[in-house]
N, C-alpha and C positions, 0 to 999 in steps of 0.2 A: 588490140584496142585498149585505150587506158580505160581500168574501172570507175578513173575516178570525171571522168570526160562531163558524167552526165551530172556534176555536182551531186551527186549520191555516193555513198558506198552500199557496194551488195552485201548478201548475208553471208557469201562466202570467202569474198574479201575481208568485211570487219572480222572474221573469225581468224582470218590466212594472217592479219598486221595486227591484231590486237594483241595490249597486253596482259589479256588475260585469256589467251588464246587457247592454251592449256584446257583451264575448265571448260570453258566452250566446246573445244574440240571435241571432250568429253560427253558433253551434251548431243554434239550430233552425231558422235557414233554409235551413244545409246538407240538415238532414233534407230539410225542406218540398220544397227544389229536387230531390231525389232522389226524391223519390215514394212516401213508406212505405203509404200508405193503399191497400193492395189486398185481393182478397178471402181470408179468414181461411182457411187451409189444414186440412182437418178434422184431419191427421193432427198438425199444433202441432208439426211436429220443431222440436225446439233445433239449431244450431248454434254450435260455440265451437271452440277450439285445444288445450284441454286434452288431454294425450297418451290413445292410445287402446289397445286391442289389436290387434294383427295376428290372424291367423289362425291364424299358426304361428309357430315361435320363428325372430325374424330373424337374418339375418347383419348387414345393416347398419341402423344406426340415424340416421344424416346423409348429403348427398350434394352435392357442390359440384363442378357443370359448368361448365368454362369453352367455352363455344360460341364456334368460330371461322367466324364468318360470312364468307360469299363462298362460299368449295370450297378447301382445302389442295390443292395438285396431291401425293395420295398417290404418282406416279409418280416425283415428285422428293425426294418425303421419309422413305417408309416399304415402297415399293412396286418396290425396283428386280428390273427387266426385261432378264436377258442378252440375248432374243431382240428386245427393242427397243432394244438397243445393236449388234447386227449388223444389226441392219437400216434403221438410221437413217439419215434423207434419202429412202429407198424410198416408192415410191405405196401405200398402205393400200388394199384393194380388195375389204374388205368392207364390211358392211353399218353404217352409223356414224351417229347423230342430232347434229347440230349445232344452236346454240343461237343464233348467228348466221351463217348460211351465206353472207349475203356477205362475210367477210372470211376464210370458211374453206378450209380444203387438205386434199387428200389426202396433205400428204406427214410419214410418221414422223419425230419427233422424240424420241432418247433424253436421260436425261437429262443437261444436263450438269457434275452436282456428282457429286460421286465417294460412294460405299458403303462401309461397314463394320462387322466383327459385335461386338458390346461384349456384356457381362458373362459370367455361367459361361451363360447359355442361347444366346449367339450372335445373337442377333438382327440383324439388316441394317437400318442406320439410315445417313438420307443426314450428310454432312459438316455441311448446315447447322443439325442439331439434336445440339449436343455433349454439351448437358446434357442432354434427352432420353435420351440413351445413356448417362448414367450409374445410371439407375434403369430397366431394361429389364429389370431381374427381379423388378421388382414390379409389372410392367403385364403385361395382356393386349391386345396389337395386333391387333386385329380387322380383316383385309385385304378382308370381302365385303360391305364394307354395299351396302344396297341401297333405294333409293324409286323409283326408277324415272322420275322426274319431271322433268321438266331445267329446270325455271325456280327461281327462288333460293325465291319465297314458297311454291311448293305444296312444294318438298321442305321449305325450313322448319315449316311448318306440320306436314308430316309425320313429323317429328323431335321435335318440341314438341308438340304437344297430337294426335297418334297417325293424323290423315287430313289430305285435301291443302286442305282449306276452313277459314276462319279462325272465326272465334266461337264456338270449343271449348276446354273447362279446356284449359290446358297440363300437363304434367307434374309440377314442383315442387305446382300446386294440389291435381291429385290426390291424391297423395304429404299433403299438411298436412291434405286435407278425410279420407283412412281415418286417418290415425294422428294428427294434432294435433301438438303442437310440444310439447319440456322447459322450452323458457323461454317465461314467460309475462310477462317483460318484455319480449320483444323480437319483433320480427314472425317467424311461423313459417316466410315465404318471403322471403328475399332476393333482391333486381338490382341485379345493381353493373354499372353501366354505363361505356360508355365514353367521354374525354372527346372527343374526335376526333368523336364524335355516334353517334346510335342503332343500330343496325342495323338492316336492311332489314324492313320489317313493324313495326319500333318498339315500341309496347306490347303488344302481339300478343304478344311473347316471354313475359310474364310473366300473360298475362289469367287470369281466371278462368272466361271464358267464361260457362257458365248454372249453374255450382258458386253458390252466395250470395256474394259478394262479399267475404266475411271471408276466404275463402281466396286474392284476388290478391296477387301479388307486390307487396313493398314497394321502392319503388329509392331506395337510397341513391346519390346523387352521386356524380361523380370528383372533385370539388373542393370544397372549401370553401364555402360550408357543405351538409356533405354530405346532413345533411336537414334542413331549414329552418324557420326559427320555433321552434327548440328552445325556446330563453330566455323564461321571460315575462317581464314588464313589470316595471323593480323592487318598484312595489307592490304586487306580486301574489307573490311570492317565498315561498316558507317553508310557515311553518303558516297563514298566511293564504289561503293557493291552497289547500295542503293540505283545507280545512274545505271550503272553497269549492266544490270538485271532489265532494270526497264526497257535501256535500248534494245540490248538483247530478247524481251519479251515482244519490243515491238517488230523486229524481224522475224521473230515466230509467226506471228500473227500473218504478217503478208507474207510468209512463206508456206501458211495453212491455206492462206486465201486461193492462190493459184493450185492447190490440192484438196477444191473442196470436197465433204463427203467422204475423207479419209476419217473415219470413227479412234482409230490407234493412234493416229497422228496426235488430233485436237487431245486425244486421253492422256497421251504420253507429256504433251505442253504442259495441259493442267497440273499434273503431278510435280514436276519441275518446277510450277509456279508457286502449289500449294510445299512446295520441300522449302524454299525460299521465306515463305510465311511461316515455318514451323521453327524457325531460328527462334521467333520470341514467343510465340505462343504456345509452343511442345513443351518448354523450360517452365511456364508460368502454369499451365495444367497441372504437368507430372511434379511440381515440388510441393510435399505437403506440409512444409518445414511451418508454413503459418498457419497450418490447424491447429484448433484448439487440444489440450491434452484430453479432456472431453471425451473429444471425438475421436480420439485416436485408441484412445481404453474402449469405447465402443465398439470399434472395427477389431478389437483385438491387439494393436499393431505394439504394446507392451508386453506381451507375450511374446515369445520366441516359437512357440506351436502354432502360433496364428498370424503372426507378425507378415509374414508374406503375403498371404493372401488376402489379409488384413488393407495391406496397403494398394493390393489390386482393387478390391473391393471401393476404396476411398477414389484412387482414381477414378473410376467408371462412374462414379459420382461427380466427379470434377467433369467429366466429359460430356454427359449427357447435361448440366446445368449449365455449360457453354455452348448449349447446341448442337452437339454431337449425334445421329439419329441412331446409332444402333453397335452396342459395344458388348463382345463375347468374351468373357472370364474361360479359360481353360485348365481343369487338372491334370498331368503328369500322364503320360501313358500307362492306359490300365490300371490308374491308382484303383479303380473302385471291383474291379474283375480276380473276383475272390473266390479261384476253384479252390483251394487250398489254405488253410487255416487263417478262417474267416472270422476265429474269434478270438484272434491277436489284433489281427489287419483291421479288421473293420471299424471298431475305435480311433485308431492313427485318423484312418481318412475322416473319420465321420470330425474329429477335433481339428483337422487341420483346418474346414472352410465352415462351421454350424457358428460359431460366434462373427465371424467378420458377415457372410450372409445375413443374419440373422440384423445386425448392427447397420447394415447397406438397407434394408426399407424400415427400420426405425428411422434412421437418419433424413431418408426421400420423405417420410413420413411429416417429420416435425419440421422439414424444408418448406412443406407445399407442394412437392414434386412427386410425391407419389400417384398422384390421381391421373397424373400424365405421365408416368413415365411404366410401361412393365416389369417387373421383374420375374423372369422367369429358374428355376432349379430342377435341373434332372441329367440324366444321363439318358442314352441308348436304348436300355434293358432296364431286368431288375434279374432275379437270381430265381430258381427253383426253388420247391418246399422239399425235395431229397436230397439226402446226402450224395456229394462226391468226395472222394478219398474216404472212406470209411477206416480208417486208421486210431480212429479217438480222438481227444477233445484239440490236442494242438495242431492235428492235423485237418480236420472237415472242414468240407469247401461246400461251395454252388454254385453248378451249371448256368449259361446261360439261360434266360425268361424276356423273348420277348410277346408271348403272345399276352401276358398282364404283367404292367408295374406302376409305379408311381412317380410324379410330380408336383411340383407345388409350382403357383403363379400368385403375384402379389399385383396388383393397382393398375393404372393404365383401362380402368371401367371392367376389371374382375373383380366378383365379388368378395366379399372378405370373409372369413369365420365358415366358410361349408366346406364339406367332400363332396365329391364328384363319381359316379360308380363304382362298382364292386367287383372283387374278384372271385372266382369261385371260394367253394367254402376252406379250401385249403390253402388259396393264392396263386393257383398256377395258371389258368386262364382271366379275364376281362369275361366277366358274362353281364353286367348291368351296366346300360348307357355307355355302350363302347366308344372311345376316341382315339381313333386312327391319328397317324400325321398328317393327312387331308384333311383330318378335321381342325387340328390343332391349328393349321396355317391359317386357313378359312378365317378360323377365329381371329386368330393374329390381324390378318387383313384387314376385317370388318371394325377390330378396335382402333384401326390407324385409319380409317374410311375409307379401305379402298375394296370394290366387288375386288374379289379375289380373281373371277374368271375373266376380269377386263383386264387387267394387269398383264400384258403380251407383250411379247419383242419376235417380231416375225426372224426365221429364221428356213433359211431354203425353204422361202414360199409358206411357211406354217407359222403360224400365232401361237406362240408359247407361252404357257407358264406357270406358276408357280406348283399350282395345283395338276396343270396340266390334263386338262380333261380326265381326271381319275376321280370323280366325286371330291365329298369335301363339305362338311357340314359345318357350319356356323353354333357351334352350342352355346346356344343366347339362355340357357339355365345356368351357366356360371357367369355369367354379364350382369351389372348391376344395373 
């Protein structure tokens, strides 16, 4: 039978005679290798990014974490301890979970960088976070996190996508699959990675888990080129690709049609579609060449100790003011997991990301965009009040802490200028106004309007999600 009989070409034809048959081809054996042909879902839901409604009227509408993977020792940064400054060098003799017990001590160690209280709310911040200290009344420092879990992946996991087991949405997913994203030229979830390399669990930070796949994180690069294959071919350039794409999109489309209720299919279109739209608007994001210099001394990105993260930091700002809903900054593997001479290292990391942070809600600040947008800062953990490695001064470390550490959250309807619970009186437990990761989320949820418990993707017959029936409290005392 000739294809072209019926005055149409098929999709399989214009792929088999075009001359751009190549990329095409390309195209559909991505599908083929992914697997779209499964059984038709009776229920035919759509999936897409388009913005959605909350439930209630939100306080924030964007939210850009910077995750500082390892464990920040909160007892040297945000958490100081008079009573483990008298008692320092003393045998600890209670009850303590170490995470490497052969190289660990029973003996206290306070800290030793010196404290002090910055803005009109006073807050007690260690020396080595200056900038930090200058926006401490626009944060809420949260002193009782809590997961309970001492190894780096189950708290991550716990932190990210809400329990201690990996192949669940993460956060930012849930977040783009209830509400969608403003920009529809540009991915709804952002990872900006680091170039030092991944952090521990690697794409895990950003999955989508069993959400359809249009809701994973997009990673844009530390470097050049930050996402790749922008450019097509110069003969493909213009109105020529323009046309190209189009038809091409329109036999997507009626080749979803007759597959409807395929969830990976319609996912896997959209992303070829949104890859197509990131030729001009992924270049006009990520180039910061027409900020002011300003703004760029702000972020740090004149420095060479901060310049990187400096310029992730600026980004994440670019994204979330073009609609972006939900962008994660990431540090190096294990930058901040400091068994071992902690009072070299901890410096390094704490300079690499305290200016460019500290500069990203100044900036949202005098934008207008902090009050809608979150900013959240923490890691995993935080560090023990005893020494490991007991070796002397270049040598001592500390063990994993997650049963108490710290955080800070900025804008997005958190309050500004308070702490948040306490840890016991040495720093090794959360004992006042404890908040778990159920709670944290809860929180998160409620600021973007959405009941956390309604937020579900049925999955073999069960309503999942975020929180997952594991509790999950709303701490409306740090809401403004």
């Amino acid at each position: 039978m000739n294809p072209n009989s019926c005055g149409c070409l098929s999709r399989r034809h214009f792929i088999g005679h075009s001359a751009f048959g190549l990329g095409a081809l390309g195209l559909t054996w991505l599908m083929n290798r992914d697997g779209y042909a499964k059984p038709i879902d009776a229920a035919l839901q759509h999936y897409d990014t388009l913005p959605k409604q909350p439930h209630f009227q939100p306080r924030a509408r964007a939210m850009i974490s910077m995750f500082m993977q390892g464990g920040p020792s909160h007892i040297d940064l945000f958490d100081p301890k008079p009573e483990l400054d008298r008692r320092n060098g003393q045998s600890f003799t209670g009850d303590i979970k170490y995470d490497d017990a052969a190289h660990a001590s029973t003996k206290l160690m306070a800290s030793p960088w010196k404290f002090g209280r910055y803005g009109q709310s006073g807050i007690a911040v260690s020396e080595l976070l200056p900038h930090f200290a200058k926006i401490t009344d626009d944060v809420t420092l949260i002193r009782s996190m809590q997961t309970g879990v001492s190894n780096h992946g189950q708290s991550i996991y716990a932190l990210q996508n809400g329990r201690i087991l990996g192949g669940r949405p993460t956060l930012g997913s849930w977040l783009t699959y209830a509400l969608g994203s403003e920009a529809q030229n540009l991915p709804a979830f952002v990872a900006l990675t680091d170039p030092r390399g991944l952090p521990v669990l690697g794409v895990e930070h950003w999955s989508n888990g069993w959400l359809p796949s249009l809701y994973q994180g997009t990673v844009v690069r530390p470097k050049e080129p930050r996402i790749p294959n922008l450019d097509p071919a110069p003969h493909l350039r213009g109105e020529v690709q323009e046309n190209f794409l189009g038809y091409l999109g329109q036999l997507n489309r009626s080749h979803l049609d007759r597959h409807r209720g395929e969830s990976d299919l319609e996912a896997r279109i959209a992303s070829y579609e949104l890859a197509g739209k990131l030729q001009t608007s992924a270049k006009e994001v990520l180039d910061i060449s027409g900020e002011t210099e300003a703004t760029k001394r702000l972020y740090g990105i004149d420095d060479p100790a901060t310049a990187e993260f400096g310029t992730r930091c600026l980004i994440a700002r670019r994204l979330v003011e073009r609609g972006v809903r939900f962008v994660q900054l990431y540090t190096g593997n294990q930058t901040w997991d400091h068994h071992k001479g902690i009072i070299g290292s901890l410096p390094a990391a704490c300079k690499y990301v305290d200016k460019p942070a500290a500069g990203l809600v100044m900036d949202l600040k005098s934008r207008g965009l902090l009050d809608s947008t979150v900013v959240h800062w923490g890691g995993e953990m935080g560090r023990l009040p005893v020494i490991q490695y007991d070796g002397g001064k270049d040598v001592v470390g500390r063990d994993h802490n997650t049963n108490g550490f710290s955080m800070w959250v900025a804008g997005g309807g958190f309050k500004g200028g308070m702490t948040y619970g306490e840890t016991d009186e040495i720093g090794h437990k959360a004992a006042v106004d404890v908040v778990n990761h159920h709670d944290y989320h809860a929180t998160l949820m409620h600021l973007f309007g959405l009941e956390h418990d309604k937020v579900t993707f049925k999955r073999n017959g069960t309503d999942m999600s975020l929180t997952d029936n594991q509790g999950g409290r709303v701490v409306k005392e740090i809401l403004a």
